[in-house]
C-alpha positions as CSV (number, residue, x, y, z in Angstrom):
1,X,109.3,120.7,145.5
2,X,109.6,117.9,148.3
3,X,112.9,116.0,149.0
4,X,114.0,113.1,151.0
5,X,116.9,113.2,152.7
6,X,118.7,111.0,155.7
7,X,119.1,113.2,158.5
8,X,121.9,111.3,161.2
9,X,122.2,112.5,164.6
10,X,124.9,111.7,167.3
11,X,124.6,112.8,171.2
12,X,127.7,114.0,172.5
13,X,128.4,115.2,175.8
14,X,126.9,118.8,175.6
15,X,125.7,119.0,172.2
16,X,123.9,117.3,169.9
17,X,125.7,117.0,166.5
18,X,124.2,116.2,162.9
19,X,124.4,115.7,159.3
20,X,122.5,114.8,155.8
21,X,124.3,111.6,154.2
22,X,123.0,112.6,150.4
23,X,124.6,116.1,150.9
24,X,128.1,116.9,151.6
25,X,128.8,119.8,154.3
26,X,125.3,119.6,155.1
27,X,126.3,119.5,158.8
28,X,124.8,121.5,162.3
29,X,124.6,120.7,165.9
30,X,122.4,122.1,168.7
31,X,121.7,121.7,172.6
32,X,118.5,119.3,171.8
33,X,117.4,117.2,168.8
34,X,115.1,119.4,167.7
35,X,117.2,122.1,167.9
36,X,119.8,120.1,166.5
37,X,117.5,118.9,163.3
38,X,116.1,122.8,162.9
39,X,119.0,123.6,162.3
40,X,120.0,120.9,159.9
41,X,116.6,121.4,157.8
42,X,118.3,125.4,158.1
43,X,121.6,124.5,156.6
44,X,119.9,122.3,153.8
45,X,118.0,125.1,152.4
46,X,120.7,127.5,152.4
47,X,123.0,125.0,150.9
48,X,120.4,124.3,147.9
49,X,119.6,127.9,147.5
50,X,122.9,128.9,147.0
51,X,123.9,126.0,144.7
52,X,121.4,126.9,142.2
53,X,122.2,130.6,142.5
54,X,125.8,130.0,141.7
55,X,124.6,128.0,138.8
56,X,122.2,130.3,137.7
57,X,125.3,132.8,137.7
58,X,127.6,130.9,135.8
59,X,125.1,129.7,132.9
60,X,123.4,133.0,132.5
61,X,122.9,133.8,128.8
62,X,124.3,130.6,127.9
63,X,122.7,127.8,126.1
64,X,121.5,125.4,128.7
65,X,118.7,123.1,129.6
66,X,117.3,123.0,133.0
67,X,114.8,119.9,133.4
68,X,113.6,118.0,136.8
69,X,115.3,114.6,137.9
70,X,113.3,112.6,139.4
71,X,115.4,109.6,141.3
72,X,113.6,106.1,142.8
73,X,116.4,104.7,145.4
């Protein structure tokens, strides 16, 4: 599965700092960009994965439906 996501960076003195604007506390920083964006695409993927592991958890052996949503913005 792809997703699209709006990656904002800011220079500050030493470090450069960044963020996802679809995804709350999807934040890192780093020395350079790329560093800086790395480490983003890091936190992103460890944010999702845990998110549906905590929902896994709570819904187990209940009576749910899980289904793709597919969003054109």
């Amino acid at each position: 599965m792809e997703n699209l996501f709006t990656a904002v960076f800011q220079k500050t003195d030493k470090w450069w700092i960044a963020f996802v604007e679809e995804l709350p506390g999807a934040n890192a920083q780093g020395e350079t960009i790329d560093e800086a964006r790395e480490n983003l695409k890091e936190a992103v993927e460890l944010i999702l994965e845990s998110n549906r592991e905590l929902s896994e958890r709570e819904f187990a052996g209940k009576d749910v439906i899980r289904e793709e949503l597919k969003i054109a913005v």
